[in-house]
Backbone as ProteinMPNN parsed JSONL, in Angstrom:
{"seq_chain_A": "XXXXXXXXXXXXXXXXXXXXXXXXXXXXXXXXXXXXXXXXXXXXXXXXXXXXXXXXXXXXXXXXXXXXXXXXXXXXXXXXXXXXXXXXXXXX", "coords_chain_A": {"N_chain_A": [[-9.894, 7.181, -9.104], [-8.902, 5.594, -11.947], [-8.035, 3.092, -13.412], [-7.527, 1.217, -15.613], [-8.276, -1.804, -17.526], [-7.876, -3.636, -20.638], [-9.961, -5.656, -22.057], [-10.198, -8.494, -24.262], [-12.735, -9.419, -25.071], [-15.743, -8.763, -25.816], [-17.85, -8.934, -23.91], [-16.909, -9.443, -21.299], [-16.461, -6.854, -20.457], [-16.911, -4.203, -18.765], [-17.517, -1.367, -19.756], [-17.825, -0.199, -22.839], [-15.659, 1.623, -25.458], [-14.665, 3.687, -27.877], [-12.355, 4.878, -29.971], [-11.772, 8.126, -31.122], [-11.755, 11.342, -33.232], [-10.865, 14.167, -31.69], [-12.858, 16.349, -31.875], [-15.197, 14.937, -32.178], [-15.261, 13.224, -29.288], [-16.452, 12.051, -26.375], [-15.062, 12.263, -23.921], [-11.745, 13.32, -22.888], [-8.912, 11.706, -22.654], [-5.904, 11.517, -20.674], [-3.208, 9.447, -20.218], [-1.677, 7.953, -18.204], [1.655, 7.443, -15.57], [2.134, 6.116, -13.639], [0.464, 4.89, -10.577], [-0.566, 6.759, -8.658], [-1.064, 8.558, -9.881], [-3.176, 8.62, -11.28], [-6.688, 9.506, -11.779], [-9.92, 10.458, -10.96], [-12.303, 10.243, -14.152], [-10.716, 11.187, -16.462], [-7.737, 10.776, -16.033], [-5.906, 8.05, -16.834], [-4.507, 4.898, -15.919], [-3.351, 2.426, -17.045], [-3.254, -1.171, -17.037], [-2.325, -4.237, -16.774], [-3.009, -6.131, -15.066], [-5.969, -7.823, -14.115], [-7.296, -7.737, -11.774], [-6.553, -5.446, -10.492], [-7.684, -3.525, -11.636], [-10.191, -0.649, -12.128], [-11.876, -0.429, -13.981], [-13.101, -2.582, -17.071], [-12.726, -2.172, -19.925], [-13.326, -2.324, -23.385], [-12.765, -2.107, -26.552], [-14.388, -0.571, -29.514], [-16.368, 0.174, -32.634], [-17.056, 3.354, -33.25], [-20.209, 3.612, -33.341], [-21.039, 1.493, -31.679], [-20.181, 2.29, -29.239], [-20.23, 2.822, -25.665], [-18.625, 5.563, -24.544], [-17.103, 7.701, -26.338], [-14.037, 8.264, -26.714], [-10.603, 10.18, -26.754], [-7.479, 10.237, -27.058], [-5.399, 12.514, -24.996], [-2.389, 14.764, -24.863], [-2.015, 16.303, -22.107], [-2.335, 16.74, -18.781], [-3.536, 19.179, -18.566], [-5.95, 19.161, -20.765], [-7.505, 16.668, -20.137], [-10.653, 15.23, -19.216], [-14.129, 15.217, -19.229], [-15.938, 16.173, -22.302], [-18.453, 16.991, -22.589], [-22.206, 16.426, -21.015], [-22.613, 13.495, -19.629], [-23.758, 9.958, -19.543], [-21.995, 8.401, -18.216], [-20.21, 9.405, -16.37], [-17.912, 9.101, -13.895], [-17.549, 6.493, -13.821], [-15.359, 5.36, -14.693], [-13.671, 5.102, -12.384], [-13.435, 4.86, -8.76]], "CA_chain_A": [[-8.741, 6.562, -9.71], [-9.188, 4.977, -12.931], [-6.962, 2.045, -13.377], [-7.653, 0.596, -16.8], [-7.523, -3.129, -18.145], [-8.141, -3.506, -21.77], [-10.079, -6.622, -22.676], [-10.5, -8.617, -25.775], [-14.107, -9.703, -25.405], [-16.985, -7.206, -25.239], [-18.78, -9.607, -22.926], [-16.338, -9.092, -19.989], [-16.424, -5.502, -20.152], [-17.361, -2.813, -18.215], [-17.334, -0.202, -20.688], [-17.298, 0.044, -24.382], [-15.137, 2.372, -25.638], [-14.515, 3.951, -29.292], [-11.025, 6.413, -30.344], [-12.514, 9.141, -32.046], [-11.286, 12.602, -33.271], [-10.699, 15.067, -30.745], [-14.152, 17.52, -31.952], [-16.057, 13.727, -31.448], [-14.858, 12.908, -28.387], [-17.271, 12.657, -25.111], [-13.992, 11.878, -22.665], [-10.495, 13.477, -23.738], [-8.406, 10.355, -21.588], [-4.376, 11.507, -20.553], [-2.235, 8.185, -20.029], [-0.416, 8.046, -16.398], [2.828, 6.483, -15.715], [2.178, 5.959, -11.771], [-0.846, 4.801, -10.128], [-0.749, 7.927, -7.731], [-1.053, 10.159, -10.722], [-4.358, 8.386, -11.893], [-7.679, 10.301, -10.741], [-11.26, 11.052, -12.107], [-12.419, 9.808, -14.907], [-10.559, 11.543, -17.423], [-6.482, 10.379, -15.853], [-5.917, 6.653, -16.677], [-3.18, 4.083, -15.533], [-3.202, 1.222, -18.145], [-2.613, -1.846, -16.385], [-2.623, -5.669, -17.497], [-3.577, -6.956, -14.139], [-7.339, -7.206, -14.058], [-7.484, -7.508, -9.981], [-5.799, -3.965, -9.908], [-8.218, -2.206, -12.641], [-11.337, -0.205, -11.93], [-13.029, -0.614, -15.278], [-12.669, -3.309, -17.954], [-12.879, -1.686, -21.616], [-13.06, -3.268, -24.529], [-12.301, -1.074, -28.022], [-15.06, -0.837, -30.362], [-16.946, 0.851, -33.398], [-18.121, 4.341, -32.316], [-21.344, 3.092, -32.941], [-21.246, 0.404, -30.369], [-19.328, 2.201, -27.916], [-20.668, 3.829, -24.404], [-18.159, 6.343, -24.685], [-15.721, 8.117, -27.197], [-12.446, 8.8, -26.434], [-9.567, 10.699, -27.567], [-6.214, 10.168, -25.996], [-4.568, 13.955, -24.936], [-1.035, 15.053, -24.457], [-1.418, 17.101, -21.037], [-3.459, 16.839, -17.905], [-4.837, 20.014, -18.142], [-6.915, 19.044, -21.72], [-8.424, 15.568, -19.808], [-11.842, 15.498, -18.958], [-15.27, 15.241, -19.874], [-16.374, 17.14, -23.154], [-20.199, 16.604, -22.817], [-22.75, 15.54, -20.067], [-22.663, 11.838, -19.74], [-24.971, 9.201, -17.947], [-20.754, 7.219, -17.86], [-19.415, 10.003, -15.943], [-17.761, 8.971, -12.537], [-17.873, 5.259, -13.925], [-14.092, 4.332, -15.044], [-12.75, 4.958, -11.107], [-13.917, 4.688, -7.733]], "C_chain_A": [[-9.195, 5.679, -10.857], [-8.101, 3.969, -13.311], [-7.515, 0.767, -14.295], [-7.447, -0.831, -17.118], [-8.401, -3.521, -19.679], [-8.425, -5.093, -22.132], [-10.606, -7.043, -24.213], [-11.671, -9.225, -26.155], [-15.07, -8.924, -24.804], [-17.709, -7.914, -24.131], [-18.439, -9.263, -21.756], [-16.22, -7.702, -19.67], [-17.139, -5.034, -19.429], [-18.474, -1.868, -19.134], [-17.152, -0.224, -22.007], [-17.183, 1.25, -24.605], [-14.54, 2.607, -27.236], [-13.183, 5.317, -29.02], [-11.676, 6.619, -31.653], [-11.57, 10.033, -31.924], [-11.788, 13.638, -32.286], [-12.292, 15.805, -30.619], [-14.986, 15.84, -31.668], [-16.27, 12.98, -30.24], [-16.227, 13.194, -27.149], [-16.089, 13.0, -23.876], [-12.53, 12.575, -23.666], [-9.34, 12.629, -22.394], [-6.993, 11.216, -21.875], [-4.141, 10.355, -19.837], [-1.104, 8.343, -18.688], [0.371, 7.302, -16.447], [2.868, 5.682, -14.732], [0.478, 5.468, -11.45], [-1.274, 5.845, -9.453], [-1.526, 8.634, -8.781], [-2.411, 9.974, -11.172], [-5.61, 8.869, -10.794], [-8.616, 10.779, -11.721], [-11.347, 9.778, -12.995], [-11.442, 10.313, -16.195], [-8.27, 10.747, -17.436], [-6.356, 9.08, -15.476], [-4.905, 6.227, -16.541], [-3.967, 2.998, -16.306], [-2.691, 0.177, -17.759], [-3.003, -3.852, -17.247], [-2.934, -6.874, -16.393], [-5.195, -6.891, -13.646], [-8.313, -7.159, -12.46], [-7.68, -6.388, -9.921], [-6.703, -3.152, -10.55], [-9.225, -2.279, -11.863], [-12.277, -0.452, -12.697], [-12.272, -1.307, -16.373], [-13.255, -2.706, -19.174], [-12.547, -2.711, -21.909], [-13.546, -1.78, -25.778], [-13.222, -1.503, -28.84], [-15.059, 0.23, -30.988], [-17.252, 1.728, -32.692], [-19.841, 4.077, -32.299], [-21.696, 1.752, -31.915], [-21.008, 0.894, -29.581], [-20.594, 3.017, -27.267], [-20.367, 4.918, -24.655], [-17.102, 6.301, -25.445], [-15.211, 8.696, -26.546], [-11.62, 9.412, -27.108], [-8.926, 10.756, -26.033], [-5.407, 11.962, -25.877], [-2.805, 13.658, -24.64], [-0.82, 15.488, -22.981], [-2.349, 16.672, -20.387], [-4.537, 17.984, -18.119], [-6.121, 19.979, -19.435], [-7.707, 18.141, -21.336], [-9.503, 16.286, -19.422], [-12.894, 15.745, -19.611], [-15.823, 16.503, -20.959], [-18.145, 17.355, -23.563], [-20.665, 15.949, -21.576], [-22.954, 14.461, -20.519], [-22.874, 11.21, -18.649], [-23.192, 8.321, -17.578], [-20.108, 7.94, -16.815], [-19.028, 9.123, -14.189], [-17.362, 7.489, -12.713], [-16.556, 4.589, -14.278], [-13.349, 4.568, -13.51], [-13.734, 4.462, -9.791], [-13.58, 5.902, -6.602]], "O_chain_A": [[-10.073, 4.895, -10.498], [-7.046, 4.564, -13.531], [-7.841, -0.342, -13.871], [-6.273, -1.169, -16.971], [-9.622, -3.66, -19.619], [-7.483, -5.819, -22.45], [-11.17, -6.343, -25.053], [-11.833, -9.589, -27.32], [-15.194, -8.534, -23.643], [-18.231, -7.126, -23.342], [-19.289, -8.799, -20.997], [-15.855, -7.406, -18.532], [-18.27, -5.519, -19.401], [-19.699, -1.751, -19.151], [-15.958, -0.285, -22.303], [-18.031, 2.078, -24.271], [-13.965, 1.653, -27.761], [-13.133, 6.263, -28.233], [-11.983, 5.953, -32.642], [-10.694, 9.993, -31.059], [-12.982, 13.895, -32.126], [-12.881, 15.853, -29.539], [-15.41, 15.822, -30.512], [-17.228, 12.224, -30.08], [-16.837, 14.259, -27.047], [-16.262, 13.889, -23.042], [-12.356, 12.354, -24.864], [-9.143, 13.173, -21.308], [-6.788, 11.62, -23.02], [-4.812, 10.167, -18.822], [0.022, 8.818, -18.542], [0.227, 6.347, -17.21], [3.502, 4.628, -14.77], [-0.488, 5.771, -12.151], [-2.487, 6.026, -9.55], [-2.562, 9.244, -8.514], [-3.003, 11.003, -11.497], [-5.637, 8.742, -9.57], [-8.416, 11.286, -12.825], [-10.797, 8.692, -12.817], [-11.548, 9.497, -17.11], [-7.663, 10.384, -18.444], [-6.54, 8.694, -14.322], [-3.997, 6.946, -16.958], [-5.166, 2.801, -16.107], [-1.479, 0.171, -17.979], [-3.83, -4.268, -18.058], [-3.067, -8.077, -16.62], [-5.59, -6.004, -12.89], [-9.439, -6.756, -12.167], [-8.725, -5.96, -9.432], [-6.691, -1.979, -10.174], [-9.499, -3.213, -11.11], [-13.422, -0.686, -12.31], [-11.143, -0.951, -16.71], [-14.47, -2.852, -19.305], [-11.926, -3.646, -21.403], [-14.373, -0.87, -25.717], [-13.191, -2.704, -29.11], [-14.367, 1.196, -30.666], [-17.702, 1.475, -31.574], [-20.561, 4.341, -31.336], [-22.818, 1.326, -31.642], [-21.439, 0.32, -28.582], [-21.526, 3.594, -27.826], [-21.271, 5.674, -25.014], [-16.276, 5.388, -25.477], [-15.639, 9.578, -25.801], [-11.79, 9.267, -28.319], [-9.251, 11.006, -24.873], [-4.898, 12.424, -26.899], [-2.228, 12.622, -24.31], [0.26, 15.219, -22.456], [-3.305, 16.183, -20.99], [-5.76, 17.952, -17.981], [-7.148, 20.628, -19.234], [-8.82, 18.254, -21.848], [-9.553, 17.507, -19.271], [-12.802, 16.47, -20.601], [-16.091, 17.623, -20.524], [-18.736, 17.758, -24.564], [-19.967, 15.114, -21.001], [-23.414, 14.27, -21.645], [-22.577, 11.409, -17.472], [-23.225, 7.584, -16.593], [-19.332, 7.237, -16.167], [-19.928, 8.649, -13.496], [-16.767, 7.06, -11.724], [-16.508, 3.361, -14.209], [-12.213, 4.093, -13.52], [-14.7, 3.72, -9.972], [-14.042, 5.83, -5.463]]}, "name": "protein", "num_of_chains": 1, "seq": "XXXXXXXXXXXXXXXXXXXXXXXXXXXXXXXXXXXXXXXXXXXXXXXXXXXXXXXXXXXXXXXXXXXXXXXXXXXXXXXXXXXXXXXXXXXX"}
C-alpha cells in the first residue's frame, strides 16, 4: 500500500522524487481515490496526514531525485519501468 505524504523539506523525506516524461520515467505512479485501491509501489493514495503515509516524498530536480516519476491515467500502465534498488520502498 503506498499511502503518500508530500513534504516540503528534503530532510524529512523518505524518498526524493522527480516528474519526468513518460520515456524517462523509472516508476509510471496512477493516483487512487480510496485507500483500499492503493497497492504496490506503482498505485498511490495522496494523503496530508503524515501518521497515515507510508513514504514521505519530497519533489525535486531529476538530478537529485531517487526516483522519476510520471503520473498515468489507468492502472493497467502503473508500475515499474526499469530495475530499481527503490522498488518495494513507497508501501509496506
Amino acid at each position: 500500500m503506498a499511502y503518500i505524504y508530500q513534504t516540503s523539506t528534503m530532510g524529512e523525506a523518505h524518498i526524493r522524487v522527480a516528474l519526468v516524461a513518460r520515456g524517462f520515467a523509472d516508476l509510471l505512479v496512477h493516483r487512487v481515490n480510496s485507500l483500499g485501491l492503493a497497492h504496490g509501489d506503482a498505485l498511490w493514495f495522496i494523503t496530508k496526514d503524515k501518521q497515515l503515509a507510508t513514504s514521505w516524498l519530497f519533489f525535486t530536480s531529476p538530478g537529485m531525485a531517487d526516483v522519476k516519476i510520471c503520473f498515468v491515467d489507468s492502472y493497467g500502465e502503473a508500475g515499474w519501468q526499469t530495475p530499481h534498488s527503490f522498488k518495494g520502498r513507497f508501501g509496506y
